[in-house]
C-alpha positions in Angstrom: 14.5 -10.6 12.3 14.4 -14.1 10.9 17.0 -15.8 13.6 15.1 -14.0 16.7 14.4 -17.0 19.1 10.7 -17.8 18.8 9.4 -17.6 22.4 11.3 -14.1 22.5 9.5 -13.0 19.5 6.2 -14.9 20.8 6.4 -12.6 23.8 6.6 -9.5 21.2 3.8 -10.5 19.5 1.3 -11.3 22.5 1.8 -7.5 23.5 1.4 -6.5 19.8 -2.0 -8.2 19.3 -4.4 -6.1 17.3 -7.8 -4.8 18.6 -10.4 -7.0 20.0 -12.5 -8.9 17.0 -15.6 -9.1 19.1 -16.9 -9.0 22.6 -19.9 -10.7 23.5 -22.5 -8.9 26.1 -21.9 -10.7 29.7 -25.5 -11.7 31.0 -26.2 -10.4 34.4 -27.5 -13.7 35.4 -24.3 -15.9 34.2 -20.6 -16.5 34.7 -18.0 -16.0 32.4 -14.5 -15.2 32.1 -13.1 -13.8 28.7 -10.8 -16.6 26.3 -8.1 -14.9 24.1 -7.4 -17.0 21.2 -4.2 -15.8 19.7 -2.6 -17.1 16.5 1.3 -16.6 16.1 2.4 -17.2 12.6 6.0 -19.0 11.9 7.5 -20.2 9.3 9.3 -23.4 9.9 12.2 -21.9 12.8 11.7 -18.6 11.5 9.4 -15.7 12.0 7.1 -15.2 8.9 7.3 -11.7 7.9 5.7 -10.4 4.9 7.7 -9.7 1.7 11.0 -12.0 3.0 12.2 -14.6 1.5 11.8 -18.2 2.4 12.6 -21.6 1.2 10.1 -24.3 1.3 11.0 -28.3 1.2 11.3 -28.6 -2.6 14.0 -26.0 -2.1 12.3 -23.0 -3.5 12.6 -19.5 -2.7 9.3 -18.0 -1.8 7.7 -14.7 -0.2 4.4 -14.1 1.1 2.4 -10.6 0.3 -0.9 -11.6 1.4 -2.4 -14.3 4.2 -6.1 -14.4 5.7 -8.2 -16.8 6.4 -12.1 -17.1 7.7 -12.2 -19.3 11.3 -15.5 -19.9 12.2 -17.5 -22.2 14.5 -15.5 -21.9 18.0 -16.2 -24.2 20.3 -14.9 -25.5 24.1 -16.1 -28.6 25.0 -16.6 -30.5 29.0 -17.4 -33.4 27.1 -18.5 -35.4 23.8 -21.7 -33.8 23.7 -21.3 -30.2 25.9 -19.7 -27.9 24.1 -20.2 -23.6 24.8 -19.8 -21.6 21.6 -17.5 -18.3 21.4 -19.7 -15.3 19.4 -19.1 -12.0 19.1 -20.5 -8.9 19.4 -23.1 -9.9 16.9 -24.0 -13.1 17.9 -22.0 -15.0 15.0 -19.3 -17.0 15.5 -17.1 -16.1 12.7 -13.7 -13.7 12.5 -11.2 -13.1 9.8 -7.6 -13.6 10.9 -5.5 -11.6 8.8 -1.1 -11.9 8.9 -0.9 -9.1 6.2 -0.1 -6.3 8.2 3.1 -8.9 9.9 4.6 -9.1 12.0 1.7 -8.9 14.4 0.3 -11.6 15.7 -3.8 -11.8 15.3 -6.3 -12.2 18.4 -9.9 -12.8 18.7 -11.3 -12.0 22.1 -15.0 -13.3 23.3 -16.5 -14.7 26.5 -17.1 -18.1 27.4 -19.2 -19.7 30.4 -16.9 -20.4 33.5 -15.7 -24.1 33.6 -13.2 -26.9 32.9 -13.1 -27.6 29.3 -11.4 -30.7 27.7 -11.1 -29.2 23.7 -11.0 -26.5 21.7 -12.5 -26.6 17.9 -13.3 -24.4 15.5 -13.3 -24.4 11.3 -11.2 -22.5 8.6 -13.7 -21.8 6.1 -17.6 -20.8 6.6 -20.6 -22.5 7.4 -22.8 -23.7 4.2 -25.6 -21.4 4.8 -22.8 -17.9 5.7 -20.8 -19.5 2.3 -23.9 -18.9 0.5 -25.8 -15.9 1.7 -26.0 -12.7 0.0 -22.6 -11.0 0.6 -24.2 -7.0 0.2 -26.2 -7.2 3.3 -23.5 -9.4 5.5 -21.7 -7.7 8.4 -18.0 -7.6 9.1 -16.0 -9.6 8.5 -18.2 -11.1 5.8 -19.2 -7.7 4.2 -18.1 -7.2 0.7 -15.1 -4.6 2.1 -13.5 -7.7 2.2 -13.6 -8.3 -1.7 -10.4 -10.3 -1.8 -12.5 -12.6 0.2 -15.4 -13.3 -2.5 -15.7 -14.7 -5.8 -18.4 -12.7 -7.0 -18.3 -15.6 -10.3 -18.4 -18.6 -8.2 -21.1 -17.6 -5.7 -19.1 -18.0 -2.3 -16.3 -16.6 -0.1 -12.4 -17.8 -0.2 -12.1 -19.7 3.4 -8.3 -19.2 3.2 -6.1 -16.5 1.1 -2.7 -16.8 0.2 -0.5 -14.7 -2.4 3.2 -14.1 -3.2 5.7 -14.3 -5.6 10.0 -15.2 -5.5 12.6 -16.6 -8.3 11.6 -19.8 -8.2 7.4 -19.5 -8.4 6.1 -19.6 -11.8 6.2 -16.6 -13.3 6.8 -15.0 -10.1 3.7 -15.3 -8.7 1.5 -17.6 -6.9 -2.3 -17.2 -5.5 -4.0 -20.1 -3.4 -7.8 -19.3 -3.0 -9.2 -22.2 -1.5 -13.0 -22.2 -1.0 -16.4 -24.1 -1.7 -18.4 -25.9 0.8 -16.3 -29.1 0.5 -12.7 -27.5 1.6 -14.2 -26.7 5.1 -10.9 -27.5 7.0 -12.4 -28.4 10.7 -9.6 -28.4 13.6 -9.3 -29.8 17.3 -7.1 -29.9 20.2 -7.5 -31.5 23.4 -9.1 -35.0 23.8 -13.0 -34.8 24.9 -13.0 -38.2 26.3 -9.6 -37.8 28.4 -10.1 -36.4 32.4 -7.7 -34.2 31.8 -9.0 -30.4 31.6 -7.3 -28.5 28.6 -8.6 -25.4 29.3 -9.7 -23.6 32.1 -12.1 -20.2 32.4 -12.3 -18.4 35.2 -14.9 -15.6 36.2 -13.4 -12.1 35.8 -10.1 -13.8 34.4 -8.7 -14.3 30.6 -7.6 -17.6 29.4 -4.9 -17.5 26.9 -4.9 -19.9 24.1 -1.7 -19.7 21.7 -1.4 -21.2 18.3 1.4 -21.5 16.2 0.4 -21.5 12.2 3.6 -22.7 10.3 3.4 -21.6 6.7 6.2 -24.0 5.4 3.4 -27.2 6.7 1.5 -26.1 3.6 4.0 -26.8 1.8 4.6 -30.4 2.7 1.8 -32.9 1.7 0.4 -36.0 3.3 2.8 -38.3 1.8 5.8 -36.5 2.8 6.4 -35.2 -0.5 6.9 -31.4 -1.3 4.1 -29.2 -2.5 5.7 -27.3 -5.6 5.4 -23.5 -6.5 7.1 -23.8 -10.3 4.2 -25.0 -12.4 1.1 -23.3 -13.3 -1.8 -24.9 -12.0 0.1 -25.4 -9.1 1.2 -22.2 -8.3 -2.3 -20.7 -9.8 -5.2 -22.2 -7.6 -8.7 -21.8 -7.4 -10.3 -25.1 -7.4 -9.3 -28.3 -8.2 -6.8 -30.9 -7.4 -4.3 -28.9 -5.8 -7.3 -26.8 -4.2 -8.2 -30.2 -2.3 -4.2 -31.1 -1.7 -3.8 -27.5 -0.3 -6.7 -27.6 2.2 -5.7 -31.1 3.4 -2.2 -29.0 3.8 -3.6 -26.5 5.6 -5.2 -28.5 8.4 -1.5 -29.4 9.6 -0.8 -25.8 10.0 -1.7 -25.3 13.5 -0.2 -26.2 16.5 -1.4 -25.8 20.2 1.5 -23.8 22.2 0.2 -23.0 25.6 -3.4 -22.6 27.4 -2.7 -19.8 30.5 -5.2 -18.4 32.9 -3.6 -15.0 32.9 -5.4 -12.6 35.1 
């Protein structure tokens, strides 16, 4: 499975994409056309499955069990200051993407004003005031049947989850919860102040907006050096230093692949 030629697995995974996350209600009055964002997760040249084995930079031999993270805050943008927000069916703009159940890819599905639109952003992690609210009374995804998500002791949710284990992680397991208001990991592609339209949404069409997430670019930090899985407080995170180096990590993880008007 691991040699398959990416854009053949690609292909695999687009038709395997789970259920909708959310729709949002078309208004009578308005235009839309519906935006699939699809994320496709790699690792490196390979496919990431779950529970094979990889070897990151520092030449150690990992597997992942568990990956999920919060994105929150979608946004297209005509310009500097117009931008149309993505919700879903319940008006919030906030979906868990979850690889554990690999090798599908994960989609989240809403509608978006018809238009030319120069960039795409959105954030891993949650908004102060969702980070922050009372966790028994939230709705999905932020309801408390995602308890892997929450730390009841720390008063917050994880933004991004990552667990596994292989020979060369200390003591054969490693676990990267990386949360708190401060690790909000904000991304953007396109360029607002270039003429050049990114993305395009059509009425009664889908745009199709694939990103690649690369697993092993966690593993490299910003000075080219390898991020390590054999020592404790590096392979055990919650907070912290390597809490900060890992979210700084994380934001190199996504690449744009293709933007398609579709149907």
């Amino acid at each position: 499975m691991k040699n398959i030629v990416f854009g053949v697995f690609l292909l695999l995974l687009i038709s395997a994409c789970k259920k909708d996350k959310g729709v949002l209600p078309i208004a009578a009055d308005q235009d839309y056309g519906k935006v699939e964002l699809i994320f496709v997760p790699v690792a490196g040249s390979d496919n990431l499955l779950m529970d094979s084995i990889y070897i990151n930079g520092a030449g150690e031999q990992f597997r992942l069990t568990k990956l999920k993270f919060f994105v929150s805050d979608i946004g297209l943008a005509s310009g500097n200051s117009s931008e149309e927000a993505a919700k879903d069916s319940s008006g919030r703009n906030i979906f868990l993407v979850n690889f554990t159940s690999l090798p599908n890819s994960e989609k989240l599905e809403f509608d978006v004003k018809t238009g030319e639109y120069k960039g795409l952003r959105f954030n891993i992690g949650l908004p102060r005031d969702v980070n922050h609210a009372d966790p028994t009374v939230a709705l999905p995804p932020l309801n408390l049947a995602q308890s892997d998500m929450y730390w009841s002791w720390n008063s917050g949710y994880i933004f991004f989850l990552a667990e596994g284990n292989g020979p060369d992680v200390y003591q054969n397991k490693f676990h990267f919860g990386i949360g708190e208001d401060k690790r909000i990991m904000p991304f953007s592609f396109g360029n607002v102040l270039s003429p050049k339209t990114s993305f395009k949404v059509e009425k009664g069409k889908t745009t199709r907006i694939i990103l690649k997430f690369d697993i092993q670019k966690m593993l490299v930090n910003g000075n080219g050096s390898f991020y390590s899985l054999a020592s404790q407080s590096s392979a055990m995170v919650h907070g912290g230093y390597f809490a900060d180096l890992l979210s700084a990590n994380i934001s190199n993880t996504l690449e744009l692949i293709s933007s398609d008007v579709i149907e």
